[in-house]
N, C-alpha and C positions, 0 to 999 in steps of 0.2 A: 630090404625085402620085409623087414618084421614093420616097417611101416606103410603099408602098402593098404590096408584095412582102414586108416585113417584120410579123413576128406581133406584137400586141401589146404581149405579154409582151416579147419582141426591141427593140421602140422605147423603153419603159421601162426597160429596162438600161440602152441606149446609152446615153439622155439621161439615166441614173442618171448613169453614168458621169462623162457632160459637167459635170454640174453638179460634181460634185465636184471635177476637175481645175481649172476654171476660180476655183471659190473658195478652192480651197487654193490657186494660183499666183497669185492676186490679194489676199490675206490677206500672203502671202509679199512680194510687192511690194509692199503697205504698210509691212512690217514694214520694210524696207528704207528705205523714205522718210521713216520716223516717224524713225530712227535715224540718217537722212544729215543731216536739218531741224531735230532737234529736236521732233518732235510730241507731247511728251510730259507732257499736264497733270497737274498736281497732283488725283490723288485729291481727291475731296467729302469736306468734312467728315460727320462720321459715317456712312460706308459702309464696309463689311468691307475694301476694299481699301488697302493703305499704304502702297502703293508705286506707284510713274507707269509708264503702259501707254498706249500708243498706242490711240486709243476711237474709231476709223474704222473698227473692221472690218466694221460692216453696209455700210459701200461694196461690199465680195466680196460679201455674203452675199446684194445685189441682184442684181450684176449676176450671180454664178454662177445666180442665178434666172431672169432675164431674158434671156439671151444661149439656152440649151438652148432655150424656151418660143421665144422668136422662132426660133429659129431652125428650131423644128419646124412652127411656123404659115408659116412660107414656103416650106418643101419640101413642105407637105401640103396646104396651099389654094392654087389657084388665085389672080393676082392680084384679078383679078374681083370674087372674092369678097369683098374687105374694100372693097370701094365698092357690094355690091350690098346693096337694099334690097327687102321688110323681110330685117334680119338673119338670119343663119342659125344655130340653137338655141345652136352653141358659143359663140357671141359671146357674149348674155347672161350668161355667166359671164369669157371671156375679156376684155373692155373692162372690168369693174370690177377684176378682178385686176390688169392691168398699170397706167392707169391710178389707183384708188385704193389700190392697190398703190403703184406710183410716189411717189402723192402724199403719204402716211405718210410714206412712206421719207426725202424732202427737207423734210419738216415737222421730223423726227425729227436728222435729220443739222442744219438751223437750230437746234433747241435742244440739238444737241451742240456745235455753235462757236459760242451764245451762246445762254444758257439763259435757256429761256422760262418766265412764268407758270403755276401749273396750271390758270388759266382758259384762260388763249390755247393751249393745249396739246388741252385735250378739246375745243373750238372747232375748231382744226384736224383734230382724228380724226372730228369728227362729219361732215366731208366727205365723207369718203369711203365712212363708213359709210350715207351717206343714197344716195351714187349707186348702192352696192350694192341695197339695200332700191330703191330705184326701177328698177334693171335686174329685178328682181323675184328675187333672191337671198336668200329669206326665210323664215321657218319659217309654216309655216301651219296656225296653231293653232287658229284659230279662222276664223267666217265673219265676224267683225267687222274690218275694216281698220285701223279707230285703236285698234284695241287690240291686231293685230297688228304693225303698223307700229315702233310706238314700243318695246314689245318687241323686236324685231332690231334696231332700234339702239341698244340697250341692249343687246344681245349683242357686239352690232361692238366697242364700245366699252369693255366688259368685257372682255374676251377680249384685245385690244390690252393693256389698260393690266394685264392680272393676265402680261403675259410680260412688261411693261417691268417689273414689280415684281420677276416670277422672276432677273431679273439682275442675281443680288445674292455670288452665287458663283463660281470658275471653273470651265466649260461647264457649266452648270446651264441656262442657258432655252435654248442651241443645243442641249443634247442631248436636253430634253424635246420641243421643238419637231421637233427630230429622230425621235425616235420616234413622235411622235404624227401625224406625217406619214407614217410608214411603216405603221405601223398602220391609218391610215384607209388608207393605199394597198390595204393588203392586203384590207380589208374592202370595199374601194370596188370592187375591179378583175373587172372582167367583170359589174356589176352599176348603178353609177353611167355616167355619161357617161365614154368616154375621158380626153376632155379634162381633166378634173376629176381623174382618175385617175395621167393625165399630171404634170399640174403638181404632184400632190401625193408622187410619188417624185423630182421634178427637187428640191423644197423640203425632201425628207429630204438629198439629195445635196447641196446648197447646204448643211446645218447640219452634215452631217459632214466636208466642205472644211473648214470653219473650224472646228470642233470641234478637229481635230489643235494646231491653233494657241491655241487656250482653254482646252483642260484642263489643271487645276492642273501643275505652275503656269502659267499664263497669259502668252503674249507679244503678245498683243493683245484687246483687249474688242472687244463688239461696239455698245455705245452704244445709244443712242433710236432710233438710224436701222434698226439691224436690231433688235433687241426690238419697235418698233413695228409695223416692217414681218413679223416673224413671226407675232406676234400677228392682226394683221389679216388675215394670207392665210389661216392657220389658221382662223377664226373663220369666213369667207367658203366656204374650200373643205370643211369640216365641212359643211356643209350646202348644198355647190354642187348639189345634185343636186335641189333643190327649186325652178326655175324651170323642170323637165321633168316632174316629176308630185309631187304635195301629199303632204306628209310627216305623218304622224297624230303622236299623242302617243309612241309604241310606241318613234319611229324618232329620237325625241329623244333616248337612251339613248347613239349613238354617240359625238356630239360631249362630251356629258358626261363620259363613262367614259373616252374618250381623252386631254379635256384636265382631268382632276381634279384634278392635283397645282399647276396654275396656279388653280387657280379656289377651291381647299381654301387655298390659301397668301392668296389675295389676301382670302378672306371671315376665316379667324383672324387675320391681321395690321390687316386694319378693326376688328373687332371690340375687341381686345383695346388698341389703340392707344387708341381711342375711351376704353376701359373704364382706361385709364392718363394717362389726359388729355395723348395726346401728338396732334402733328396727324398728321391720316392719310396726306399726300401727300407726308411730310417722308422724307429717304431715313432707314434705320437698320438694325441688326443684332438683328431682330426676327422674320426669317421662319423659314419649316421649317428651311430648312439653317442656317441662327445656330443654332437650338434642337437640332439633332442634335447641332452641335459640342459646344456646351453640355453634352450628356449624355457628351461623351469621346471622338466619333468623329473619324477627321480628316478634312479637306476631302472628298478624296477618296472616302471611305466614305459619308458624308452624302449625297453626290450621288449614288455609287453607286446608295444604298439607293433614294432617291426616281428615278431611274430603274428600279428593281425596281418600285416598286409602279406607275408607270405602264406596264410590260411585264406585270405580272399583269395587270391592268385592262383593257389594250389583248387581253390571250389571253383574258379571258373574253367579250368582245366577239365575237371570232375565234368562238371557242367555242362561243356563240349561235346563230352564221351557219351552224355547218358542220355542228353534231351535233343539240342539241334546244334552240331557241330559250327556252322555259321553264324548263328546266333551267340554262340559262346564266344568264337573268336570275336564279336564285336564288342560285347561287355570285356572282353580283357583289355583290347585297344582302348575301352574309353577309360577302365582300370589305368590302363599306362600311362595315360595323356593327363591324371590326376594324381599320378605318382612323379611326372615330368615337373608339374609345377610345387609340385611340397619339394622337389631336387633346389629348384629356384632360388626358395626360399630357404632351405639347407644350406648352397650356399653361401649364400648371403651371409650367415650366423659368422662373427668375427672369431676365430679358435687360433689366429698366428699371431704373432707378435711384432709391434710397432714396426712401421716400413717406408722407407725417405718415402716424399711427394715426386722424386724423381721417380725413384721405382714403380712405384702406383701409376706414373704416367706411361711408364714403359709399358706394362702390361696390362691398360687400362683398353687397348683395343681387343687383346684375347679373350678380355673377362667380359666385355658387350658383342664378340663373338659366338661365344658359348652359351651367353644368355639367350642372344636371336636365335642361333641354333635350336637350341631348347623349342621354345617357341613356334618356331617355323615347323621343326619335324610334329609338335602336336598340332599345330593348324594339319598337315600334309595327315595326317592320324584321320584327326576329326572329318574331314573332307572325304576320305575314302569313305568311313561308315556312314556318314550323311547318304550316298550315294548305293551304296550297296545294302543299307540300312533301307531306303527310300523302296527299292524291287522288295524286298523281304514286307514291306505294308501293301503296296500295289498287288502280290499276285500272293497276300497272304501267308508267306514262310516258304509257297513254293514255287520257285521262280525257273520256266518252261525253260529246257534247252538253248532253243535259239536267243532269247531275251539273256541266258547266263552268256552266253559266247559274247554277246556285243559287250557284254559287259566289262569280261577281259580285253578289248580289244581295243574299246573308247576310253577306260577310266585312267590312264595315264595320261591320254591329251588333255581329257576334261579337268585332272587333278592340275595340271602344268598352266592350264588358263584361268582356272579360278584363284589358282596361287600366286599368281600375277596379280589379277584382279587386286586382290590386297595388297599387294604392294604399292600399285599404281593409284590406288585411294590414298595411301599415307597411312594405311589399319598400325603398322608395324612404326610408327612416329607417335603414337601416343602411349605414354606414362601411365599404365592402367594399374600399376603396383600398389598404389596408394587407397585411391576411389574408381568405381565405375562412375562414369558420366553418361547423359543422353548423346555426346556427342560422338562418345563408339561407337555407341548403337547405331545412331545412323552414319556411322562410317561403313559397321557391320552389314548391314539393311543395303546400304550402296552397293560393297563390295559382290555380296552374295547376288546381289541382285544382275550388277556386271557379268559375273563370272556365269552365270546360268544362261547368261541369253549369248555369251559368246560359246559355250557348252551348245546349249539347242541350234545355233548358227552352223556350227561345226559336223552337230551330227545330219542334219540338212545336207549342206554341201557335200560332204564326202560319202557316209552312207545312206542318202534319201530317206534317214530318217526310219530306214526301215527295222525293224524288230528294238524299238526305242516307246515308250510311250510319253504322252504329255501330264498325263497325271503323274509316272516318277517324277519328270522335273520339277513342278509343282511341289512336289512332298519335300526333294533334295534341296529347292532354295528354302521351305522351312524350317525343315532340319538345319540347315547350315547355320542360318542365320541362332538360331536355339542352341545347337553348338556351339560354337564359334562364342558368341555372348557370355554362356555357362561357364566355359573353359577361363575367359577373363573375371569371372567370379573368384576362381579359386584363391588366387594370391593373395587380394583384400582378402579374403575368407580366415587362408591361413593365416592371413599378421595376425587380424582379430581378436583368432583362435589361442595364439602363441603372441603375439604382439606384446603385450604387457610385459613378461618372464624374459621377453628379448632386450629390451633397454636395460644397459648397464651404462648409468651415466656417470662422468668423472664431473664434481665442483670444487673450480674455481674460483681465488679471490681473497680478500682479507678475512683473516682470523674471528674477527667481531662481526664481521657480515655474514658468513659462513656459522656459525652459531647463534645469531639471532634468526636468520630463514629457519634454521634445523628444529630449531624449537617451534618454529611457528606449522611447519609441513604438516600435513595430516600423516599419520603411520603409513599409510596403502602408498603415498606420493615417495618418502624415503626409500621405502621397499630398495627403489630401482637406483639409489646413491649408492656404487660399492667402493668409492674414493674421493679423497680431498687433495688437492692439490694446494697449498697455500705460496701468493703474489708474498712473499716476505720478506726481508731480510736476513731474519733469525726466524728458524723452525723449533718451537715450543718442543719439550724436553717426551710432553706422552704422545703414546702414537697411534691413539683414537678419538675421535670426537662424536659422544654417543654413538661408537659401536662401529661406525666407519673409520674403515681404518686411513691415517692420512700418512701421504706417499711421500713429501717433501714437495722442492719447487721441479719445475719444470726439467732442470737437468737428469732429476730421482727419478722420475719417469721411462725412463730409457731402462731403468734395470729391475722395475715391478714384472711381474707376470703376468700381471690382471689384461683382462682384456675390457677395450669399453667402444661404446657405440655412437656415446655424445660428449660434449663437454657444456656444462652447466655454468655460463661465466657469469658473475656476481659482479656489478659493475663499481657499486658502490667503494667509493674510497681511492677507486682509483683514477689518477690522471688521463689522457689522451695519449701520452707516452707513455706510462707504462704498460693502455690495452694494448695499442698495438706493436710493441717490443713481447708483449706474450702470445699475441695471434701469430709472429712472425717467428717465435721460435718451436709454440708447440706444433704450429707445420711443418715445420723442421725436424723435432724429435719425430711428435705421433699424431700425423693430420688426423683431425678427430673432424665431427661437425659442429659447430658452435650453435648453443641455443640459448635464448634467455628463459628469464626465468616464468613467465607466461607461454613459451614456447614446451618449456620442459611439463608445466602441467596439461597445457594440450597434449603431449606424448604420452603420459602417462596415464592418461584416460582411458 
């Protein structure tokens, strides 16, 4: 009640505020106690980190949560009221947030001072996520319950474990989690329930307290205990607004778009792990930000960046809400369909280690699966806003009733023919990874072209055509074709961009041939030599040659860590039998691609 004088917006600073002091001054006094005690374990084997960091800091990142939130639930309710029955609307969100909130957190904080199972682990998050989903915090998707039900906790649960995966860099999942709290704030407030509203700028403020203390370089992590516990709040308050009125499909769009970069991270790193026969719950230097580094960026930039693409995503959101909801949803889909192809070329980026020519063959159909996949769903992207993009120009942003219904009605067949159409050209047979040619183009120019008149056929025949006009289609085969084109931009675009940073090439060859090129390279051309392999008999006693370090012969190769993308073979000196006894083994050990040495400076261009 003593807060009841103050505006919304006013209570939300404060306890901005709060939250913030308390976790940075609490982060602060770990740091302090890790450093008087000793708290300071050895890094996990195989995680980006190599050096010991005190991994308490989801201790602040709670309680800077908990203390603001309590402390606003007892200046603003009545005692009364947390003993009075039935509950009153805020509760239902407020009891599973602190609560199974709480309960993550000391589940999380146990397998930080004695590491647990990954059975016993999602065993314990399924708690809390069931007492959520039973407070009735849940999407409601459908009017079926066991098929609603089991979906949210699958969400809880997802959501949870794609932020324990996000903390794999410094302040990478507090500063996502940070933003995407802010984000929903802003999208939530004056429109969601306060409370929800509430708790979701105190949980930006709690991740920028510790943020100060986690960004590279890092003087404290934040551990299971807060990864788990942001994960879960996030998951919960994304969608706390739907035990006060039912959420349609529409309004599924925020959670998603908010938490992409976690959810995009945790489905490539499944997939691919799976597809490299590693196990998937094992820690490693395998996610987005490993694969930025990889392309050349530092720490800091990698994270940067993927903080960028959750701030676009989060303003197209915004965007939705303030200016033309349909409008927005189109700029996020072409948002997605230019995050689908930087996934591509992510990746692509080699972060496993050497793997038979058998194996590679065995899983060489999954990996041009998931790539056409990719592909196809952004064609089937591009395609819908070509089309509904096309009405949005024709009747200028506002598009009549009857003209919206066909729209619903036709753009599945229309999508299902023009996505033929390209198949039936051969669009999806050409190699556009490398260069755009004229001859996409007019692959593209065909297909579209195809695809529009067996569209205009269709709406003819079946609905006369009626409440369709001919200027949309007009627009829709330009658009497509402009789409469609753009979208093949990207990948040339990204190598380009990153291309250079990405060749890690391994040279081979003789001792004396290998040392005469090296001296002769320009600087900017060695950059991308991070190994020597030497054709020898006897490997010379040092183990670098100007600065690259040399690996041994071919056999030594198998127990390096490096990772490479080429092989630089120096032909000089060697026989006909010995190249190919070395082509034929190191496809063996580590199929690489063989380049020469006017091939290696074309790449490095």
């Amino acid at each position: 009640m003593i807060l009841s004088k103050l505006s919304p917006l006013s209570l939300a600073g404060i306890f901005f505020c709060l939250a913030i002091i308390f976790s940075f001054a609490g982060n602060y006094i770990l740091i302090l106690l890790a450093r008087r005690y000793g708290w300071f374990p050895p890094p996990p084997q195989g995680k980006w980190a190599t050096e010991p960091r005190p991994i308490l800091g989801g201790i602040a990142i709670f309680l800077g949560f908990l203390i603001p939130l309590s402390l606003y639930c007892i200046l603003h309710f009545p005692l009364s009221h947390f003993f009075q029955l039935p509950l009153r609307a805020e509760f239902y969100i407020l009891i599973p947030l602190i609560l199974g909130g709480g309960f993550i957190f000391f589940s999380g904080l146990w397998d930080d001072l004695s590491p647990l199972s990954p059975s016993v682990k999602l065993t314990l998050q399924a708690i809390p996520a069931c007492l959520a989903v039973g407070m009735g915090i849940r999407f409601h998707l459908t009017s079926l319950l066991y098929l609603d039900i089991p979906i949210c906790i699958f969400w809880y649960l997802a959501i949870t474990n794609a932020f324990n995966l996000l903390d794999n860099m410094d302040g990478l999942s507090a500063g996502i989690a940070g933003l995407s709290a802010l984000l929903l704030f802003i999208y939530s407030f004056g429109n969601w329930p306060f409370l929800t509203s509430l708790s979701l700028i105190i949980l930006a403020g709690s991740c920028l307290g510790f943020l100060f203390w986690n960004f590279h370089p890092a003087k404290i992590f934040m551990g299971d205990s807060g990864s788990q516990f942001l994960g879960f709040s996030l998951a919960l308050l994304s969608i706390g607004r739907t035990s006060f009125q039912e959420l349609d499909l529409s309004q599924f769009l925020p959670p998603l778009l908010v938490l992409a970069v976690p959810i995009i991270d945790t489905l490539l790193v499944t997939f691919l792990r799976w597809l490299n026969g590693r196990r998937i719950f094992q820690g490693g230097t395998d996610h987005l930000s490993h694969r930025l580094v990889a392309l050349g960026l530092t720490e800091r930039k990698a994270v940067l960046l993927l903080y960028l693409i959750t701030t676009v995503l989060g303003g197209l959101l915004l965007f939705s809400k303030w200016v033309d909801s349909t409008i927005g949803f189109l700029l996020a889909v072409l948002a997605i369909v230019g995050i689908l192809y930087f996934l591509i070329l992510l990746g692509a980026v080699p972060v496993y280690g050497p793997q038979s020519l058998a194996y590679k063959k065995e899983k060489r159909k999954w990996r041009e699966l998931g790539y056409f996949s990719l592909i196809f769903f952004g064609d089937m992207l591009l395609l819908s806003v070509s089309f509904v993009g096309s009405y949005l120009i024709r009747f200028e942003g506002d598009i009549p009733p009857p003209f919206f219904h066909r729209i619903l009605s036709g753009l599945p067949l229309f999508l299902a023919l023009k996505l033929l159409s390209l198949i039936l050209v051969g669009l999806y047979e050409i190699d556009f990874a490398k260069e755009v040619s004229s001859r996409l183009f007019q692959k593209i120019v065909f297909a579209s072209s195809l695809g529009s008149l067996l569209s205009v056929l269709t709406a003819t025949m079946i609905w006369r055509f009626t409440h369709y006009s001919r200027g949309v289609f007009l627009i829709d085969w330009i658009l497509s074709i402009v789409l469609l084109f753009f979208a093949r931009t990207l990948l040339p675009f990204y190598k380009n961009l990153f291309g250079r940073s990405q060749q890690r090439v391994l040279v081979a060859g003789r001792l004396e041939s290998i040392e005469r090129i090296l001296e002769e390279l320009e600087p900017s051309l060695a950059k991308s030599l991070e190994g020597i392999l030497l054709l020898e008999e006897q490997i010379p006693p040092f183990q670098t040659l100007h600065h690259i370090p040399i690996l041994g012969n071919v056999q030594d190769l198998q127990k390096s860590k490096k990772e490479f993308t080429h092989c630089l073979l120096l032909q000089s000196g060697l026989s006909l039998e010995e190249k190919s006894l070395f082509l034929e083994d190191i496809q063996e050990v580590y199929p690489l691609e063989i380049i020469s040495l006017s091939g290696f400076c074309k790449l490095s261009k």
